[in-house]
Predicted model as a PDB file, atoms N, CA, C, CB and O in Angstrom, pLDDT in the B-factor column:
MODEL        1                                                                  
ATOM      1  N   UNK A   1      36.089 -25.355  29.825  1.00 86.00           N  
ATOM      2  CA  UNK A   1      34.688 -25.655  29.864  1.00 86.00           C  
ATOM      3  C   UNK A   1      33.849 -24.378  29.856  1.00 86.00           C  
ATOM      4  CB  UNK A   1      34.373 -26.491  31.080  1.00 86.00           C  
ATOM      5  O   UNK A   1      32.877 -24.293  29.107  1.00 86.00           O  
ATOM      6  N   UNK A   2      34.073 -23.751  30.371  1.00 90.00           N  
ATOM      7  CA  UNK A   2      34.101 -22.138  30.916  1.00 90.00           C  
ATOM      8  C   UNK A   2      33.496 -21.268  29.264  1.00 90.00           C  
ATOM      9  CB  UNK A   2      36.273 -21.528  31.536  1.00 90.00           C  
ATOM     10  O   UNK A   2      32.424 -20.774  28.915  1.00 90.00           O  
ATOM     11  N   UNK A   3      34.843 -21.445  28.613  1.00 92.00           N  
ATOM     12  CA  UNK A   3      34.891 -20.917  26.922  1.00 92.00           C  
ATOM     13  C   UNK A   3      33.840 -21.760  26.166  1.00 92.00           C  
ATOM     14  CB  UNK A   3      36.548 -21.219  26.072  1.00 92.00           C  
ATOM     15  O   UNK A   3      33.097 -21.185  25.371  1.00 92.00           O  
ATOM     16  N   UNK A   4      33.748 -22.946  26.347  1.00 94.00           N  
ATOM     17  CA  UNK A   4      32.897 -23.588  25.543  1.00 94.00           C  
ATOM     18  C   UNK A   4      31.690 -23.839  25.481  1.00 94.00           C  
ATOM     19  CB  UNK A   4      33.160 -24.352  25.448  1.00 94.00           C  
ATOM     20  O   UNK A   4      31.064 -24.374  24.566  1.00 94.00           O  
ATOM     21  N   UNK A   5      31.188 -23.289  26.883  1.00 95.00           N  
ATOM     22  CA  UNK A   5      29.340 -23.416  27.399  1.00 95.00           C  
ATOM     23  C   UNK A   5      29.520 -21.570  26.462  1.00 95.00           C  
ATOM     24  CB  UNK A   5      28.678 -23.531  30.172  1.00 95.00           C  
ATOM     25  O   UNK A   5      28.732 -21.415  25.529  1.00 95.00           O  
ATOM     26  N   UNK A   6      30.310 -20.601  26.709  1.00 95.00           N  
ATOM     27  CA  UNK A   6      30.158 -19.594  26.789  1.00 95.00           C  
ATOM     28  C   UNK A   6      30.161 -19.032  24.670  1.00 95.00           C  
ATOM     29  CB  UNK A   6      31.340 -19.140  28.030  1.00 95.00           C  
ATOM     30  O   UNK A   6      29.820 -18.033  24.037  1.00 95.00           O  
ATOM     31  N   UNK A   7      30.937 -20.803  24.238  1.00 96.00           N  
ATOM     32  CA  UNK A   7      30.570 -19.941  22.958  1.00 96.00           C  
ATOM     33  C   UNK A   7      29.792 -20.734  22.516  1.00 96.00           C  
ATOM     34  CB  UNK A   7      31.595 -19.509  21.909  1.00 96.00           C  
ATOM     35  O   UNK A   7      29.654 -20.475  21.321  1.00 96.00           O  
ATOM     36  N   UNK A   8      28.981 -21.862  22.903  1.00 96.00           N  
ATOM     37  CA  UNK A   8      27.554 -22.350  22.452  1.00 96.00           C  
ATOM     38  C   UNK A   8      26.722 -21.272  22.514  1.00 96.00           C  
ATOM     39  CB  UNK A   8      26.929 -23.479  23.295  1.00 96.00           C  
ATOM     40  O   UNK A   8      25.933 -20.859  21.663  1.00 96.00           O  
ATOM     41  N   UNK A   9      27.030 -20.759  23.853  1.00 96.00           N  
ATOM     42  CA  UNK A   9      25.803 -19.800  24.239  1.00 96.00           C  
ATOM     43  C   UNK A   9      25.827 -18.199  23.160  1.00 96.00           C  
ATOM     44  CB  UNK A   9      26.056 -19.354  26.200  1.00 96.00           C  
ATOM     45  O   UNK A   9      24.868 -17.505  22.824  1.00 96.00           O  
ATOM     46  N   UNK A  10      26.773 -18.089  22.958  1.00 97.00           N  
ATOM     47  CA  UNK A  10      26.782 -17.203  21.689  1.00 97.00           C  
ATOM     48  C   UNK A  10      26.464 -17.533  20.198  1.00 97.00           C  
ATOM     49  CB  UNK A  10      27.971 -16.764  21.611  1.00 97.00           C  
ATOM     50  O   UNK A  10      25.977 -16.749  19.384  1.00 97.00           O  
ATOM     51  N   UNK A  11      26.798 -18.733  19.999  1.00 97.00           N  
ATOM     52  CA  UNK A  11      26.545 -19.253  18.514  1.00 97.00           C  
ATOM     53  C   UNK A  11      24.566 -19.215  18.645  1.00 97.00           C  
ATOM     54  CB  UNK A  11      27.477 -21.303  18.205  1.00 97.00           C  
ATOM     55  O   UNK A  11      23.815 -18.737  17.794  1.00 97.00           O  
ATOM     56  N   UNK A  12      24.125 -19.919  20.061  1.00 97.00           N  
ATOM     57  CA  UNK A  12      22.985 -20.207  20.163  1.00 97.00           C  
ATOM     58  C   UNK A  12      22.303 -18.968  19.713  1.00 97.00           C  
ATOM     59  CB  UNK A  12      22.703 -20.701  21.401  1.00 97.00           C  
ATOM     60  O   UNK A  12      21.472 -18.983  18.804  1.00 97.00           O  
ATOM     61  N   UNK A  13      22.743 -17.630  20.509  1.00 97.00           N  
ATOM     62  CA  UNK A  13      22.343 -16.171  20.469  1.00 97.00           C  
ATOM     63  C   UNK A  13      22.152 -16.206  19.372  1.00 97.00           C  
ATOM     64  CB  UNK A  13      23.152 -15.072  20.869  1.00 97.00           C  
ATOM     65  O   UNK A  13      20.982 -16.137  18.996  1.00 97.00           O  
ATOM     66  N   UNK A  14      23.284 -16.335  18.347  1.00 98.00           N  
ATOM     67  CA  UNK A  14      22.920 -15.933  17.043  1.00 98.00           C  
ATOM     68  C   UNK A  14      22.097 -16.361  16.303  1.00 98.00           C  
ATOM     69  CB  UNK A  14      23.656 -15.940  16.419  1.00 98.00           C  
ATOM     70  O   UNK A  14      21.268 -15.668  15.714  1.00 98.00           O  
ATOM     71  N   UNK A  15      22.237 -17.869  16.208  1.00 97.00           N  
ATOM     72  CA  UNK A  15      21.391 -18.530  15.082  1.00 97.00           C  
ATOM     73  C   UNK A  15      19.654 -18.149  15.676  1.00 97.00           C  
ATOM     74  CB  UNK A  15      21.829 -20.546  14.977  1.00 97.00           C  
ATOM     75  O   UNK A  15      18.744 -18.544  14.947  1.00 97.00           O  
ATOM     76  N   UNK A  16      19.340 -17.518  16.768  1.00 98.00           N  
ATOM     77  CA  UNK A  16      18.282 -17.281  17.178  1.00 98.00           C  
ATOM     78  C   UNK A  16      17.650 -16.206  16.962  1.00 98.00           C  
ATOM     79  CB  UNK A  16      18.311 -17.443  18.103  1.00 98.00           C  
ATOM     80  O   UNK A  16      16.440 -16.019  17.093  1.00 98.00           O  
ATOM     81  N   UNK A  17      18.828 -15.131  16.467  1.00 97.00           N  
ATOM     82  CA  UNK A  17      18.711 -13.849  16.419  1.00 97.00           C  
ATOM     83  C   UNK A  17      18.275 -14.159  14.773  1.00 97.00           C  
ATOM     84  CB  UNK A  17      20.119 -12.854  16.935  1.00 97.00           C  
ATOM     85  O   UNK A  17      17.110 -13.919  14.457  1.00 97.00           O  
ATOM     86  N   UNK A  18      19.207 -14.683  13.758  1.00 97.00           N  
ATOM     87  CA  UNK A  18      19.152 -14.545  12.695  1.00 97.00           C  
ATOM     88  C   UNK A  18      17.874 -15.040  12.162  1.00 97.00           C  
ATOM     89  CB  UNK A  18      20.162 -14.974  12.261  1.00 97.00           C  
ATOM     90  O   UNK A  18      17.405 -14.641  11.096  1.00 97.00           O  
ATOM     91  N   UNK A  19      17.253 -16.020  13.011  1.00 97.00           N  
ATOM     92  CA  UNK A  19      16.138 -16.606  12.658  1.00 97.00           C  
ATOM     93  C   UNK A  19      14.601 -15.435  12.916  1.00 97.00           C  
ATOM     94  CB  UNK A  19      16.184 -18.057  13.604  1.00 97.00           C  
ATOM     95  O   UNK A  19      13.527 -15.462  12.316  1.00 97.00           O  
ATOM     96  N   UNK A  20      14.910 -14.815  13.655  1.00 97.00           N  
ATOM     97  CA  UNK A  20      13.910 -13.694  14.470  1.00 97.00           C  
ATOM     98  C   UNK A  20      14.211 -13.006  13.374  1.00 97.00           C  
ATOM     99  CB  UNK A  20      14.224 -12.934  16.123  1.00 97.00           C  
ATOM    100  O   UNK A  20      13.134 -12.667  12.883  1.00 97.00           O  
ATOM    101  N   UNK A  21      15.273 -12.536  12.589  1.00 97.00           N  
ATOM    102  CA  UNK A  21      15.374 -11.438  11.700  1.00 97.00           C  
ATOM    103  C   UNK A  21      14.901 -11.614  10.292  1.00 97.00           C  
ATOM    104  CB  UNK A  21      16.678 -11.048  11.664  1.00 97.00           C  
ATOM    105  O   UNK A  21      14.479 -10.780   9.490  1.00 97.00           O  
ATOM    106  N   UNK A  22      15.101 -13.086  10.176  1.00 96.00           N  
ATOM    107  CA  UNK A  22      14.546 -13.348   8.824  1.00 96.00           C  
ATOM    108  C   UNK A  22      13.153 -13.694   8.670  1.00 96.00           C  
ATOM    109  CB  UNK A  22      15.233 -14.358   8.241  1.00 96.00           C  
ATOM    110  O   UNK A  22      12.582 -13.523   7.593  1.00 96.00           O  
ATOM    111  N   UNK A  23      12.381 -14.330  10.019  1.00 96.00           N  
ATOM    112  CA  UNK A  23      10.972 -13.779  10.105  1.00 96.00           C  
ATOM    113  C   UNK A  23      10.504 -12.859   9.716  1.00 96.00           C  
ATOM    114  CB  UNK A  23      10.597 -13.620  10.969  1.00 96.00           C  
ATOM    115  O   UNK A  23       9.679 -12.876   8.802  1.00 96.00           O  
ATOM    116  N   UNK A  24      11.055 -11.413  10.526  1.00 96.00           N  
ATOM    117  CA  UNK A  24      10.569 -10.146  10.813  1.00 96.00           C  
ATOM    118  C   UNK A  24      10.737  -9.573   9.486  1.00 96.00           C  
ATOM    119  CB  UNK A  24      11.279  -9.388  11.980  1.00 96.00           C  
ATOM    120  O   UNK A  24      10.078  -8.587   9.156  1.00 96.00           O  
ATOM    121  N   UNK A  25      11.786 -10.263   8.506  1.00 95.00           N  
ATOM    122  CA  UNK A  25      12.641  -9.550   7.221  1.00 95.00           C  
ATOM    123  C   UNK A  25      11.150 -10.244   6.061  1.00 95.00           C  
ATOM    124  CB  UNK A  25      14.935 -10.465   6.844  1.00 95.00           C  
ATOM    125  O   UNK A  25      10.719  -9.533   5.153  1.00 95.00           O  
ATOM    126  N   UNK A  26      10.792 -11.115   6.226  1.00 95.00           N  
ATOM    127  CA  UNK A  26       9.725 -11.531   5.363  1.00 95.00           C  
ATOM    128  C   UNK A  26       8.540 -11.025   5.525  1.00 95.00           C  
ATOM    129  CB  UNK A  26       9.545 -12.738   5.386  1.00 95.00           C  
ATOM    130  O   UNK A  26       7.682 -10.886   4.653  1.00 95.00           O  
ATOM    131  N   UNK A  27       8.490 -10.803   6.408  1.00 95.00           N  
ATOM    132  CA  UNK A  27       7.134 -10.271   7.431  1.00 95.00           C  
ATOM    133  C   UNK A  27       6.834  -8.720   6.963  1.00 95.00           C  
ATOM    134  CB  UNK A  27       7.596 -10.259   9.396  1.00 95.00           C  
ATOM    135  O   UNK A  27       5.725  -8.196   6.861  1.00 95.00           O  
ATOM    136  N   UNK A  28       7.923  -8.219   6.747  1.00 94.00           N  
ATOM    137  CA  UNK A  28       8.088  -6.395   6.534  1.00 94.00           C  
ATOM    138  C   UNK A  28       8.022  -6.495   4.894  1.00 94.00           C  
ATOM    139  CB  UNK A  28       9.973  -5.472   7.239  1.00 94.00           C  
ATOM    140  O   UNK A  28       7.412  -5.614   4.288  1.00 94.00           O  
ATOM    141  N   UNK A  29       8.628  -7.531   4.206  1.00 94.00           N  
ATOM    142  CA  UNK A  29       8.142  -8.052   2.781  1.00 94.00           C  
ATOM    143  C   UNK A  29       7.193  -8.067   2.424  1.00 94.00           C  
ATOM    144  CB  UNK A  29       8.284  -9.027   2.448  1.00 94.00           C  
ATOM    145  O   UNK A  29       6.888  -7.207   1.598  1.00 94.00           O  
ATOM    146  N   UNK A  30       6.354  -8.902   2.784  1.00 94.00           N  
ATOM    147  CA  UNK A  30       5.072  -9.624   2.726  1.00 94.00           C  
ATOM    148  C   UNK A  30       4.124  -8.155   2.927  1.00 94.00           C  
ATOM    149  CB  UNK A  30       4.890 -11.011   4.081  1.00 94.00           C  
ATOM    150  O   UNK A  30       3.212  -7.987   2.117  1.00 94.00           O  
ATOM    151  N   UNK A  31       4.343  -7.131   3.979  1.00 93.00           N  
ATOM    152  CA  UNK A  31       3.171  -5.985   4.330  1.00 93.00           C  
ATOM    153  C   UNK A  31       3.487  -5.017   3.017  1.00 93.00           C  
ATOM    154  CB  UNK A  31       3.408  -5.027   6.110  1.00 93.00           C  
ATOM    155  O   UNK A  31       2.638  -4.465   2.317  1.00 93.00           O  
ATOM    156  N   UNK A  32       4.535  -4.972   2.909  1.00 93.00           N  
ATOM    157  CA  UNK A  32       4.887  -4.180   1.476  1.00 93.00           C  
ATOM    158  C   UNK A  32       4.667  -4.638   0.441  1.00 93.00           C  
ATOM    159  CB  UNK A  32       6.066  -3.877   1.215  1.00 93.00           C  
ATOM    160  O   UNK A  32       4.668  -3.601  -0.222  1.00 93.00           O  
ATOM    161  N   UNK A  33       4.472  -5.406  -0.244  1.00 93.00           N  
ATOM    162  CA  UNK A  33       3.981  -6.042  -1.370  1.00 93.00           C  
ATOM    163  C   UNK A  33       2.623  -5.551  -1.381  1.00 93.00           C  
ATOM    164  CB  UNK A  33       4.109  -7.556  -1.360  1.00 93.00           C  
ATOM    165  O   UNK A  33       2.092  -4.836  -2.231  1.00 93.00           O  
ATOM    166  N   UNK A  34       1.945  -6.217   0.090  1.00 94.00           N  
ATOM    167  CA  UNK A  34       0.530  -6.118   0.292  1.00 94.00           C  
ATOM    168  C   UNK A  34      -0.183  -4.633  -0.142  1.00 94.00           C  
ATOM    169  CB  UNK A  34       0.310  -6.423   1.825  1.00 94.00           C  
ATOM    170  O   UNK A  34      -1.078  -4.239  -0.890  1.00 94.00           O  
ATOM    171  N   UNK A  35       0.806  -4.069   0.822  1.00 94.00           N  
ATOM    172  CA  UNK A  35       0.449  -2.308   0.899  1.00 94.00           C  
ATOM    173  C   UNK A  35       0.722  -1.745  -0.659  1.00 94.00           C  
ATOM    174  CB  UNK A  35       1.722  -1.299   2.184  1.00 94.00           C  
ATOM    175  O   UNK A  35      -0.088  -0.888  -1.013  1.00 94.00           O  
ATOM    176  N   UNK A  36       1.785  -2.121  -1.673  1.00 94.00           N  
ATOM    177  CA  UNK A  36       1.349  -1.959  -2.911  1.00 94.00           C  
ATOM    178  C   UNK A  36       0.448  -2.094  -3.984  1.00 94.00           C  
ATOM    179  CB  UNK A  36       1.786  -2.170  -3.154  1.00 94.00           C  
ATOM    180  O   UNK A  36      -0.044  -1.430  -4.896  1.00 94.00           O  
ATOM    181  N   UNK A  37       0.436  -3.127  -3.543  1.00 95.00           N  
ATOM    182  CA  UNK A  37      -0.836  -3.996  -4.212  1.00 95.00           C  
ATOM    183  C   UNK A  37      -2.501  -3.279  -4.055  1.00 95.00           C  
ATOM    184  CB  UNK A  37      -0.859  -5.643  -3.302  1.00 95.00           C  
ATOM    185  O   UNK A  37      -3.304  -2.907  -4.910  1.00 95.00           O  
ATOM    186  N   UNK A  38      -2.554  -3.303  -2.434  1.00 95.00           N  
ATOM    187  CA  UNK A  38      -3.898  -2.435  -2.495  1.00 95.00           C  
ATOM    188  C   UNK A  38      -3.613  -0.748  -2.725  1.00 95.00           C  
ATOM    189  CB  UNK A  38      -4.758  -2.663  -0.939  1.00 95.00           C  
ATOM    190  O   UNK A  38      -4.421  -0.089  -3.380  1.00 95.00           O  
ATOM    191  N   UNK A  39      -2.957  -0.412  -2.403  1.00 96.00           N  
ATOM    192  CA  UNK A  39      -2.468   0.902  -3.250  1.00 96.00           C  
ATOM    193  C   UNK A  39      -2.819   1.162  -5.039  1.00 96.00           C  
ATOM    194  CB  UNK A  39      -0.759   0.825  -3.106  1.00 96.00           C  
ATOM    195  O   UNK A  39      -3.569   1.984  -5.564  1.00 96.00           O  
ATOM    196  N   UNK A  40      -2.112   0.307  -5.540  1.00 96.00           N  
ATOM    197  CA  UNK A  40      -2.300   0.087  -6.951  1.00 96.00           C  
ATOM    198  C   UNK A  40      -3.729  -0.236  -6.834  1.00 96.00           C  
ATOM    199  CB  UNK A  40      -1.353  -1.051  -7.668  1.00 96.00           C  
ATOM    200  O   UNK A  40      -4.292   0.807  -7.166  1.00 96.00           O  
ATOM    201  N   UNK A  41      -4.597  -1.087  -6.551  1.00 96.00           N  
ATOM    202  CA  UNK A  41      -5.923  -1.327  -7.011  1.00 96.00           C  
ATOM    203  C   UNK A  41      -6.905  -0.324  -6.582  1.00 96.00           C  
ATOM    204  CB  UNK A  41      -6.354  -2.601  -6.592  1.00 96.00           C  
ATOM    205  O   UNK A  41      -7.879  -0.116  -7.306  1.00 96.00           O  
ATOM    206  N   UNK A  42      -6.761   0.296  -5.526  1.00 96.00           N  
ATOM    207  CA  UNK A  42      -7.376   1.820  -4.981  1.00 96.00           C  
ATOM    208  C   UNK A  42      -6.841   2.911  -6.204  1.00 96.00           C  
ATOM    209  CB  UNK A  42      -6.581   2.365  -3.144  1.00 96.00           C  
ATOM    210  O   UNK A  42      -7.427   3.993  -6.184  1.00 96.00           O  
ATOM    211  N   UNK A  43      -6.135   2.795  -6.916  1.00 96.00           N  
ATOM    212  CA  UNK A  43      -5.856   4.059  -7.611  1.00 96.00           C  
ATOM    213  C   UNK A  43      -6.433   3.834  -8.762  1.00 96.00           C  
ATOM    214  CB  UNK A  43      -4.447   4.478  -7.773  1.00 96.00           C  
ATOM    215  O   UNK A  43      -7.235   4.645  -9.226  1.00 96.00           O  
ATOM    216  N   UNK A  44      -6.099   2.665  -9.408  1.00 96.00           N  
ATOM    217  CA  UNK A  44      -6.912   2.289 -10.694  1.00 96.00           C  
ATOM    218  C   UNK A  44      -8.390   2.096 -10.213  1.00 96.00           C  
ATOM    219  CB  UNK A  44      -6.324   0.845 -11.453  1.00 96.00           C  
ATOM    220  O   UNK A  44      -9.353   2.368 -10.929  1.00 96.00           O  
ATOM    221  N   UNK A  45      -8.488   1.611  -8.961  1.00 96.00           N  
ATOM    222  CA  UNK A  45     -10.436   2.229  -8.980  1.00 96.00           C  
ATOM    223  C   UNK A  45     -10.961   3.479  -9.048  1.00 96.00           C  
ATOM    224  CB  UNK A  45     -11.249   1.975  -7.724  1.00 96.00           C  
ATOM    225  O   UNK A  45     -12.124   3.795  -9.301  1.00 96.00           O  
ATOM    226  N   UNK A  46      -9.549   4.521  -8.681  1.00 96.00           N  
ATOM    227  CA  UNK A  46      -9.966   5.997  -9.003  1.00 96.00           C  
ATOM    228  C   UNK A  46      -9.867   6.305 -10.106  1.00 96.00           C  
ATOM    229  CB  UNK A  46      -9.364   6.956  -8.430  1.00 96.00           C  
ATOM    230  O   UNK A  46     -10.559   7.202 -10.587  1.00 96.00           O  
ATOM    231  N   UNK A  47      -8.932   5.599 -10.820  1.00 96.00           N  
ATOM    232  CA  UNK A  47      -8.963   6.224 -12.150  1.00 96.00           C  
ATOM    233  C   UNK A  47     -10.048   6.269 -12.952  1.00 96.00           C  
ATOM    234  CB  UNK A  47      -8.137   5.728 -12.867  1.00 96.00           C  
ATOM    235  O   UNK A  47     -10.415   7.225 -13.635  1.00 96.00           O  
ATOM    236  N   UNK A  48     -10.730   4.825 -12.811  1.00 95.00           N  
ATOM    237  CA  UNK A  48     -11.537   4.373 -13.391  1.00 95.00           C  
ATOM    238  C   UNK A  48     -12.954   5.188 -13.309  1.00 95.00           C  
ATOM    239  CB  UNK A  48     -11.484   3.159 -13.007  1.00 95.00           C  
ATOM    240  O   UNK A  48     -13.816   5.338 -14.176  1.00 95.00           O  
ATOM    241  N   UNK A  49     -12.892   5.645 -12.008  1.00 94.00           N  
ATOM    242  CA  UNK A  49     -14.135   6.381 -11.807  1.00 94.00           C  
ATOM    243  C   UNK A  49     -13.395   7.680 -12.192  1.00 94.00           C  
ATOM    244  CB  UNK A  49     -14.924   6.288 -10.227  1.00 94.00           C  
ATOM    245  O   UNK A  49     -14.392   8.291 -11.808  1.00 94.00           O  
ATOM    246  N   UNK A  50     -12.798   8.391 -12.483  1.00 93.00           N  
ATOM    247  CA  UNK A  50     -12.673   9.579 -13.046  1.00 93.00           C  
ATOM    248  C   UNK A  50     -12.654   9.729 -14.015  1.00 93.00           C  
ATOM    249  CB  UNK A  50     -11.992  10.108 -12.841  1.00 93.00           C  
ATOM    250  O   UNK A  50     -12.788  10.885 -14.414  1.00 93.00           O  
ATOM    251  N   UNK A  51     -12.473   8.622 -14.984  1.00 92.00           N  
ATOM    252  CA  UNK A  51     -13.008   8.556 -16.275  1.00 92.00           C  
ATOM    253  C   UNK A  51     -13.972   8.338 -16.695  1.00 92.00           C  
ATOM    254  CB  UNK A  51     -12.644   8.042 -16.813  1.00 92.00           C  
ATOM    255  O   UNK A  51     -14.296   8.747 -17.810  1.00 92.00           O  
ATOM    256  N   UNK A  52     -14.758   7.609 -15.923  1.00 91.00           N  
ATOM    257  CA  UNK A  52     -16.212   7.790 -15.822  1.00 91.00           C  
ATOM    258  C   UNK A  52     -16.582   9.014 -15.861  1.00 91.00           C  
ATOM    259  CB  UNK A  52     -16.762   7.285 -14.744  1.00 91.00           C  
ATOM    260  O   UNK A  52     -17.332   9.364 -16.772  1.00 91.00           O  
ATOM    261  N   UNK A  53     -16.079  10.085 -14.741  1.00 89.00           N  
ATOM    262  CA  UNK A  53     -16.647  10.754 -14.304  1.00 89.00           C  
ATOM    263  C   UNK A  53     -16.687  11.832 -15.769  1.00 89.00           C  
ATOM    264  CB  UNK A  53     -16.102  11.046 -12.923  1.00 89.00           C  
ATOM    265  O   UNK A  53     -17.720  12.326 -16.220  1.00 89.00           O  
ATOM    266  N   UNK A  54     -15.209  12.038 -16.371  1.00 88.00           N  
ATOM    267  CA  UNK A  54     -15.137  12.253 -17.538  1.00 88.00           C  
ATOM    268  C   UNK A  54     -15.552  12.178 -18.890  1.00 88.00           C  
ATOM    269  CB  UNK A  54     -14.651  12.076 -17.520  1.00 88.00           C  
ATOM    270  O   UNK A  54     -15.573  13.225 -19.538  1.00 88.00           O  
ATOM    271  N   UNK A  55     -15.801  11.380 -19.286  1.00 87.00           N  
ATOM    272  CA  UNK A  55     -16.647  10.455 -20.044  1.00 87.00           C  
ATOM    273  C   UNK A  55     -18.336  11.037 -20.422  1.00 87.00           C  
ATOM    274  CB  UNK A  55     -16.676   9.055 -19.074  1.00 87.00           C  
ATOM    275  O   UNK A  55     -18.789  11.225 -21.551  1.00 87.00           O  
ATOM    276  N   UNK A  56     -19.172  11.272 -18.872  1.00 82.00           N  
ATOM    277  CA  UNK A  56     -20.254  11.848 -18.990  1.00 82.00           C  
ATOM    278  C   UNK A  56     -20.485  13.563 -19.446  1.00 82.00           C  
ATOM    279  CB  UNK A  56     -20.707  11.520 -17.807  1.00 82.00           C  
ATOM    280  O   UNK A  56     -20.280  14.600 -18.815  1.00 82.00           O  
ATOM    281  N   UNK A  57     -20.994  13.308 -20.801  1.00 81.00           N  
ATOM    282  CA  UNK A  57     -21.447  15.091 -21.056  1.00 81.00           C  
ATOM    283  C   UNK A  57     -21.330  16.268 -20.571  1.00 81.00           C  
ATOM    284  CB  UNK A  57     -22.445  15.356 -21.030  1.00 81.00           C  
ATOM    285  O   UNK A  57     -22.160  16.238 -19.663  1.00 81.00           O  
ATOM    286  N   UNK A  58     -20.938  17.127 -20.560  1.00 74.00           N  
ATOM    287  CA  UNK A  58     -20.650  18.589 -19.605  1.00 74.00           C  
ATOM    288  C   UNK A  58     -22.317  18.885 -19.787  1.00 74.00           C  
ATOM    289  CB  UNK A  58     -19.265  20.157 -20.435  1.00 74.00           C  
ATOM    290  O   UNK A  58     -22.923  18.482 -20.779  1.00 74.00           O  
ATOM    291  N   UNK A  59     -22.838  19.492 -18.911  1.00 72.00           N  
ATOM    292  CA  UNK A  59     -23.923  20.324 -18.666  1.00 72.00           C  
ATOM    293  C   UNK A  59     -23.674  21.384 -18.234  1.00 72.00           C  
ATOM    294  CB  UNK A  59     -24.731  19.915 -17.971  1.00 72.00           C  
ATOM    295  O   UNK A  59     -23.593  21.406 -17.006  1.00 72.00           O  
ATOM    296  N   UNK A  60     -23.426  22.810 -19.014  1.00 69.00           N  
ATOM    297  CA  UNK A  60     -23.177  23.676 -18.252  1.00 69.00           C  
ATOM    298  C   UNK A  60     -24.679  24.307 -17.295  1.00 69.00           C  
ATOM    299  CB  UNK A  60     -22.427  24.633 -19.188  1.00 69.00           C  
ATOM    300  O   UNK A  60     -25.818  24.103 -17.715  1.00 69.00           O  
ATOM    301  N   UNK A  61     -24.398  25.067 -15.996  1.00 64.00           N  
ATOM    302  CA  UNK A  61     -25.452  25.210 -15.682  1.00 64.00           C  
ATOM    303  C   UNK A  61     -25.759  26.494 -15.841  1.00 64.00           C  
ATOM    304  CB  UNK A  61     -25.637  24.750 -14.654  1.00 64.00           C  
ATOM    305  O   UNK A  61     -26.860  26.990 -15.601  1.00 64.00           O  
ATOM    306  N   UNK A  62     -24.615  27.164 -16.324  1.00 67.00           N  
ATOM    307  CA  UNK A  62     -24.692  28.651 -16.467  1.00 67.00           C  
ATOM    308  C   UNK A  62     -25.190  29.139 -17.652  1.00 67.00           C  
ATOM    309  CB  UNK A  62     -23.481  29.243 -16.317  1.00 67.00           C  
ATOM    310  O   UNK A  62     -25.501  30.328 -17.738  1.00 67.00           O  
ATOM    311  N   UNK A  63     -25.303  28.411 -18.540  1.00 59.00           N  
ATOM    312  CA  UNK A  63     -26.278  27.812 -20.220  1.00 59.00           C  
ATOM    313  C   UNK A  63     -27.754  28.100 -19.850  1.00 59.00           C  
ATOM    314  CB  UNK A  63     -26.186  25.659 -20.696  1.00 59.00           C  
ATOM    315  O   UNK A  63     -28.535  28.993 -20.178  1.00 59.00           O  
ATOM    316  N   UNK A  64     -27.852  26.975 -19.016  1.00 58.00           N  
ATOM    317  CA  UNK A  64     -29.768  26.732 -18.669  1.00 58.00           C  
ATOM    318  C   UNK A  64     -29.786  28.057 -17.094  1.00 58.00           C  
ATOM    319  CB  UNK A  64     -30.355  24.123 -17.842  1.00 58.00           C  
ATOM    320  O   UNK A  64     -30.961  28.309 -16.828  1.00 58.00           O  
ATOM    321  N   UNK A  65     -29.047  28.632 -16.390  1.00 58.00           N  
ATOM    322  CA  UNK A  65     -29.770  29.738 -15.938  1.00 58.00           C  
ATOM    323  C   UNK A  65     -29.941  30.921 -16.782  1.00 58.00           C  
ATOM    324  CB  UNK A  65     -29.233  30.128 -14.835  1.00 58.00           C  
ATOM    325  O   UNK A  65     -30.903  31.680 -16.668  1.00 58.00           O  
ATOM    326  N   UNK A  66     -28.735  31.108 -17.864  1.00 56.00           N  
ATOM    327  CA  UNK A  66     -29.309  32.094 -18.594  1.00 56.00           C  
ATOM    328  C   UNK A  66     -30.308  32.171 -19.447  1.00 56.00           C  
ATOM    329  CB  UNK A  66     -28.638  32.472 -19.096  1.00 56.00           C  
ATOM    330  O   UNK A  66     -30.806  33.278 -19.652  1.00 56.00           O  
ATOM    331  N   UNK A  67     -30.798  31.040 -20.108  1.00 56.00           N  
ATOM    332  CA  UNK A  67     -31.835  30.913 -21.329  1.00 56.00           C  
ATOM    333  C   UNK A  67     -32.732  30.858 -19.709  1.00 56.00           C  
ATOM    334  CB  UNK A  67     -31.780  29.254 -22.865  1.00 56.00           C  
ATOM    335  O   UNK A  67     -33.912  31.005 -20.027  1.00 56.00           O  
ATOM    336  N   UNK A  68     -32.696  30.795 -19.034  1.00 56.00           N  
ATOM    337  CA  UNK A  68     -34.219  30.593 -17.610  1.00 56.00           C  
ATOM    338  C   UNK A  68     -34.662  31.903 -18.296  1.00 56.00           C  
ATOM    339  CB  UNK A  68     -33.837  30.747 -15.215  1.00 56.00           C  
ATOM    340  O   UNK A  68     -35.613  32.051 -19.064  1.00 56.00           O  
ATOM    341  N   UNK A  69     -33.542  33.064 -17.744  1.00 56.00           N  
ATOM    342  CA  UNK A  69     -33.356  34.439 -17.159  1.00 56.00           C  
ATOM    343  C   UNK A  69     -33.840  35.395 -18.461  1.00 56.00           C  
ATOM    344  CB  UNK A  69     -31.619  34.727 -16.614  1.00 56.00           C  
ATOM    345  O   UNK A  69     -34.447  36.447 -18.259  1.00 56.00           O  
ATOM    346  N   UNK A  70     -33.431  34.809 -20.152  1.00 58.00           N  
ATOM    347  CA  UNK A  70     -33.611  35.554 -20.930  1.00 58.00           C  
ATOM    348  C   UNK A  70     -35.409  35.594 -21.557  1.00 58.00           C  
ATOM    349  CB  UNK A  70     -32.487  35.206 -21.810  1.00 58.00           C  
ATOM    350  O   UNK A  70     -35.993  36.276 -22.399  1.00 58.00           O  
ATOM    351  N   UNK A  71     -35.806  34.504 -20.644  1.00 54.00           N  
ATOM    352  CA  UNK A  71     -37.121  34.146 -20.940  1.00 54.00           C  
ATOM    353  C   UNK A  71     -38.169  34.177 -20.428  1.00 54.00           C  
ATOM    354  CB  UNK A  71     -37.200  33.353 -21.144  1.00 54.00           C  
ATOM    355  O   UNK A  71     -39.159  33.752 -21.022  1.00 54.00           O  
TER     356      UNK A  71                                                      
ENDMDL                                                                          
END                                                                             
């Protein structure tokens, strides 16, 4: 009787454990996906604005202080 409360009580352990792990195992899934995801969309919003940023005309300013200076 002794052995048999004693290996419920271990089978119980486990299937309790395994269940806690496959929570925690989806759970650590689920934040990583997440954390890629906004990763990826933060970078392509940088990109996007650096091509913007690119995109707009050079102005040199060292152009318009010298024609100031020669004049």
């Amino acid at each position: 009787m002794l052995r048999t409360r004693l290996a419920w009580t271990t089978i119980g352990f486990a299937v309790s454990a395994a269940a806690i792990s496959q929570f925690v195992w989806k759970d650590l899934l689920v934040d990583r996906h997440t954390f890629s995801s906004e990763m990826r969309q933060k970078f392509d919003a940088l990109e996007q604005r650096v091509a913007n940023l690119e995109s707009v005309p050079y102005q040199n300013s060292n152009s318009i202080t010298n024609t100031e200076a020669e004049a």
